[in-house]
C-alpha positions in Angstrom: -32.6 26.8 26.7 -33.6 23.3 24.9 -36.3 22.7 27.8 -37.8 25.7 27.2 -37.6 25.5 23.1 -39.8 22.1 24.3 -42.0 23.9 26.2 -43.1 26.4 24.0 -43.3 23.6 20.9 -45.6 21.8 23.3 -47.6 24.7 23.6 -47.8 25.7 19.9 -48.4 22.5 19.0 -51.3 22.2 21.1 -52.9 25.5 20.6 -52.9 24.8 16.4 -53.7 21.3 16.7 -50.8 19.8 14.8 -47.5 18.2 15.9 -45.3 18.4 13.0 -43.3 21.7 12.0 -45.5 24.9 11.3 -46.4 26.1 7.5 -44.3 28.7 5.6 -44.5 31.9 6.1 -45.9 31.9 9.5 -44.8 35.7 9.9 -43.3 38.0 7.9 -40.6 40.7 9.5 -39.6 43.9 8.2 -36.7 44.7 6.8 -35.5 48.2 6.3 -32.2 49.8 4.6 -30.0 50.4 7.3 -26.9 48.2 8.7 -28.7 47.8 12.6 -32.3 46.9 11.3 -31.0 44.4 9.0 -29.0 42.5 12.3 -32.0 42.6 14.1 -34.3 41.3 12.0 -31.7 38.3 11.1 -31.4 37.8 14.8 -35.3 38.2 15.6 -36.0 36.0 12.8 -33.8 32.8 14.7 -35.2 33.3 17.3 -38.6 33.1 16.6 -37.9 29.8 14.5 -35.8 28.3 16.8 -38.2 28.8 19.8 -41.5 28.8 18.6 -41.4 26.4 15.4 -42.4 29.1 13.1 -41.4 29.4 9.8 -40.2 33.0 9.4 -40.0 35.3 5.9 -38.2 38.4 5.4 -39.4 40.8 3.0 -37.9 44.5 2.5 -40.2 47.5 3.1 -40.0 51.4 3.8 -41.3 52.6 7.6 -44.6 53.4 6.0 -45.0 49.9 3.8 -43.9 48.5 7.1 -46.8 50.2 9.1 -49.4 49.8 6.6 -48.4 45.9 6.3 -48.2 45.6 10.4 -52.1 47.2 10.1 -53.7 44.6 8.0 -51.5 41.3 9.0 -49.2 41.2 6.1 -46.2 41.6 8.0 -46.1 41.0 11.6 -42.8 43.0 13.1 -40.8 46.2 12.3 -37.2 45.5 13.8 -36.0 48.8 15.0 -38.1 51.9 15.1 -37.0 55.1 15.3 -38.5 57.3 17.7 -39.3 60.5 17.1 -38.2 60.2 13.7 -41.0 58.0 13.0 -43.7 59.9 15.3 -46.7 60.3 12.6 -46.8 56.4 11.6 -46.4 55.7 15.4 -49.5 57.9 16.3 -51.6 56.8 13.5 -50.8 53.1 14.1 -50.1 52.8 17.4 -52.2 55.3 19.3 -54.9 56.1 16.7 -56.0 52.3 15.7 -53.9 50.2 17.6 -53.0 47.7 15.3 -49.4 48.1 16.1 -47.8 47.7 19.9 -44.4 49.2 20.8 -42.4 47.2 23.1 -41.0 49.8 25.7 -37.9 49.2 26.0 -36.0 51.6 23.3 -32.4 51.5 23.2 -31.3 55.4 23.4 -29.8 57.0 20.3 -28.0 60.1 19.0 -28.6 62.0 15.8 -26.5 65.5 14.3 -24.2 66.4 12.2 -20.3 65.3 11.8 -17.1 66.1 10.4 -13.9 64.1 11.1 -11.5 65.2 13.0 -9.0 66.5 10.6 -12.1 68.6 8.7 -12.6 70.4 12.3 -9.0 71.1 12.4 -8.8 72.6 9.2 -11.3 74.6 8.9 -12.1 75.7 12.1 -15.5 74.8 12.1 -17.0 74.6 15.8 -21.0 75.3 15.5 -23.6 73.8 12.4 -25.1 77.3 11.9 -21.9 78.0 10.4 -22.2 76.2 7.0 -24.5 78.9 6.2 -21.6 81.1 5.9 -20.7 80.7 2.0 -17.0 81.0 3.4 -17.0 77.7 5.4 -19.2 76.3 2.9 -17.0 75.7 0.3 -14.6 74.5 2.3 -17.0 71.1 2.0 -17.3 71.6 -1.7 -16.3 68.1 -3.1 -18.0 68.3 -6.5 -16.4 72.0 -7.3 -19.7 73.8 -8.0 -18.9 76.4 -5.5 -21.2 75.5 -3.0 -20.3 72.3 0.0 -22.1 69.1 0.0 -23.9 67.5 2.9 -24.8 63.9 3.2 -28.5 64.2 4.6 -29.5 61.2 4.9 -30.5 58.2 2.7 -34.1 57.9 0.3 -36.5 56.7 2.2 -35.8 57.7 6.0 -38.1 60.1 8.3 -34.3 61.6 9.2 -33.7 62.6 5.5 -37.0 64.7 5.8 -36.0 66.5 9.1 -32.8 67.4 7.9 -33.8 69.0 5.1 -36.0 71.0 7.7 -32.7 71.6 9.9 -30.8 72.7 6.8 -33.6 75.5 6.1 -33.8 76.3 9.5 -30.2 77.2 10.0 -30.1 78.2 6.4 -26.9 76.4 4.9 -30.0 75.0 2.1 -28.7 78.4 0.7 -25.2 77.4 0.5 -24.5 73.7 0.8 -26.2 71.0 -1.6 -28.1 68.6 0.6 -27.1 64.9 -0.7 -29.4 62.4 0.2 -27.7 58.7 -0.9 -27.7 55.2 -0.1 -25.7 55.1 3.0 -23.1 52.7 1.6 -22.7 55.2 -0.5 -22.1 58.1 2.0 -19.9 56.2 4.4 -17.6 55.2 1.4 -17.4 59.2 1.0 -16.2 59.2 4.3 -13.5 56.7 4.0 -12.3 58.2 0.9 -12.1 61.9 2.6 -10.1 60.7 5.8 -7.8 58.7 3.1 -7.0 61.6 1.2 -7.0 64.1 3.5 -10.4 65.6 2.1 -12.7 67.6 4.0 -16.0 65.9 4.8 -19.6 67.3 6.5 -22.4 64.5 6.8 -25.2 62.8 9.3 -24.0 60.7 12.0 -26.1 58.7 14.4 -25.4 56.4 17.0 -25.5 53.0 17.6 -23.3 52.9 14.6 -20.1 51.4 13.5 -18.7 54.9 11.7 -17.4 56.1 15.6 -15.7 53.2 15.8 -14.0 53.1 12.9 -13.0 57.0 12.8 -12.2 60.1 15.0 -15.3 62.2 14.7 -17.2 65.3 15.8 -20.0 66.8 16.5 -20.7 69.7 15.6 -22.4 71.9 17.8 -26.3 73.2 18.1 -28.8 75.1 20.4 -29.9 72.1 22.8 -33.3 70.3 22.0 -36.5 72.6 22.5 -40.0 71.0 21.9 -41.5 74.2 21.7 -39.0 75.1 18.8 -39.1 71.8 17.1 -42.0 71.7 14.6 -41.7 68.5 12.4 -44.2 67.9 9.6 -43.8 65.1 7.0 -44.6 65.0 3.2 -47.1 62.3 3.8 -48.6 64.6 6.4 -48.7 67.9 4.1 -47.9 68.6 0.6 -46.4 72.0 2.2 -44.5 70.2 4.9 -40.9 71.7 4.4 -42.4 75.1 4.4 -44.9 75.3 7.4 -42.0 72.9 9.7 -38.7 74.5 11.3 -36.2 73.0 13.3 -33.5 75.5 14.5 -32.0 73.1 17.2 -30.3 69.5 18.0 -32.2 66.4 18.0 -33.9 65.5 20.8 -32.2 61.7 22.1 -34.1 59.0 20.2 -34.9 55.9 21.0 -34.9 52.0 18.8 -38.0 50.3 19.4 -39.4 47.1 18.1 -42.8 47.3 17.1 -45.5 44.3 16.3 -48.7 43.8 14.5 -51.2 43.5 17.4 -52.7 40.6 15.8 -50.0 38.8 17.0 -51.4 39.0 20.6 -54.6 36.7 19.3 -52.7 34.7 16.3 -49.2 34.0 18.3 -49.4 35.2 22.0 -46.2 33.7 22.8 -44.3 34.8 20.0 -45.9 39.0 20.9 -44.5 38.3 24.9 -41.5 38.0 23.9 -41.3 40.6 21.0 -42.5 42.8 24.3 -39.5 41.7 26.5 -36.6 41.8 24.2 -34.4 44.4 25.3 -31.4 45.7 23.1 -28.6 48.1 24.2 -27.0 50.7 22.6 -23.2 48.7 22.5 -25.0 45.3 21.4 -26.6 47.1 18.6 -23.3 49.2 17.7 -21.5 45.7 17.7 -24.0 44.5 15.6 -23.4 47.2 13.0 -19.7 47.2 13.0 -19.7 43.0 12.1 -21.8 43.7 9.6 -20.4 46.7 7.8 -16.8 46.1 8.9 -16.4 42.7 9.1 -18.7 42.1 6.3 -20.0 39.2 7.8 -22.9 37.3 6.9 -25.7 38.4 8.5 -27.9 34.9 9.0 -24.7 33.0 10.2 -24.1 36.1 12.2 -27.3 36.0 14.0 -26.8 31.9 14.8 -23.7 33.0 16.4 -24.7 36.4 18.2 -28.0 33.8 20.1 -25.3 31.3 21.0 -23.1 34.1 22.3 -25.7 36.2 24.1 -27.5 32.9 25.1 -28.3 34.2 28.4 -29.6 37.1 27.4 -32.4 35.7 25.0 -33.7 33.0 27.6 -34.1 36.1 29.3 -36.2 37.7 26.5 -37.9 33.7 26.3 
């Protein structure tokens, strides 16, 4: 590992002319609102300064703010992109003007709707379409307006959108209220129900640290049909929600890394190894679970997590 830290300094340092350490700011990563993209990015981030003598600067962002910076050279990474969710920014960007690159190797994902284990039991519900029966419903009514609440999603993510698609596809936007929160928020909802014995209906995703922590499941759809599946987003369409429909599961998703292509003239070292790092599905769930269960901290996290998986980044090097 140190001989190939020199390496590359030797490199850098020739290639910008200067041998002392590099200026601030050198790049600027992404960081989005979710538990697994914030790992990431702290663990990208030491990387990239331990190995390449770059000073590296973290600034928060949206998916599009992300992509729009990644497009003129504001911001230089995006640490975890979720695919299909985030399909319109990737086509514009990345196959449209090609000012973003994708490295390949996604780590797979799951997306749907959950209820514990004790909901299931108690209610009997089996199948999603069935929350658009009033009578199972209000068996998830946890504000006592009549109607059940769903946790959708949090502001801000391509998911929240496609849910509320889902929801008026299988029609329970008739007879549950869609709640869109932060998900600190939502999963504290969930620790609350399984405490007191509550019943509880919300999005669930994997890698992520709430299987881990509870019994969960699934609840049942039609499998994934691309000819069924007809996504539109409100930056796409002001009539969006109407002219999409989505009467099926997810499709299995995929994490990706993406890059500001400048990076391949301004820091080719630094964008071949953005292109070979290569997450898996457990890595990033144990990410997820230190940080949201252990409530560690997640820059001391990510000097510890290199260290550990040491073999595995002078892989990625």
């Amino acid at each position: 590992m140190h001989m190939k830290k020199a390496i590359i300094g030797s490199i850098l340092a020739a290639s910008i002319g200067v041998s002392g350490a590099a200026t601030a700011a050198d790049m600027v990563l992404g960081v989005l609102n979710w538990p697994s993209a914030k790992g990431t990015v702290e663990i990208l981030k030491h990387i990239i300064e331990e190995n390449f003598g770059l000073e590296v600067e973290l600034q928060n962002g949206t998916n599009p703010i992300v992509f729009e910076a990644m497009d003129s050279g504001s911001m230089h990474v995006h640490p975890e992109v979720w695919m299909p969710n985030q399909q319109n920014l990737y086509d514009t960007y990345v196959v449209g003007k090609k000012s973003v690159v994708a490295n390949e190797n996604g780590v797979p994902a799951f997306q749907g709707m959950c209820v514990t284990k004790a909901s299931a039991e108690r209610t009997g519900i089996v199948d999603l379409v069935e929350l658009s029966d009033p009578s199972f419903a209000e068996q998830f009514d946890t504000d006592g307006d009549g109607k059940g609440n769903i946790w959708i999603g949090a502001p801000g993510w391509a998911s929240t959108n496609i849910e509320k698609i889902r929801a008026k596809s299988y029609g329970y936007d008739e007879t549950m209220n869609l709640d869109i929160m932060d998900e600190t928020l939502a999963m504290a909802n969930v620790d609350s129900a399984v405490t007191k014995d509550e019943n509880i209906v919300f999005f669930c995703y994997t890698p992520h640290h709430m299987f881990g922590l509870h019994e969960l499941v699934v609840l049942e759809e039609p499998a994934y049909d691309p000819e069924k599946w007809v996504i539109i987003q409100p930056t796409d369409d002001p009539d969006w929600l109407e002219k999409s429909s989505a009467p099926i599961a997810w499709d299995v998703a995929h994490l990706h890394i993406m890059y500001s292509a400048r990076l391949m003239e301004d820091q080719p070292e630094v964008a071949a190894f953005l292109s070979n790092v290569k997450f898996t599905t457990d890595l990033v769930s144990e990410i997820t679970f230190a940080i949201v269960v252990d409530k560690v901290d997640t820059a001391e996290y990510a000097k510890d997590w290199v260290v550990k998986y040491a073999d595995l980044v002078e892989s990625w090097l």
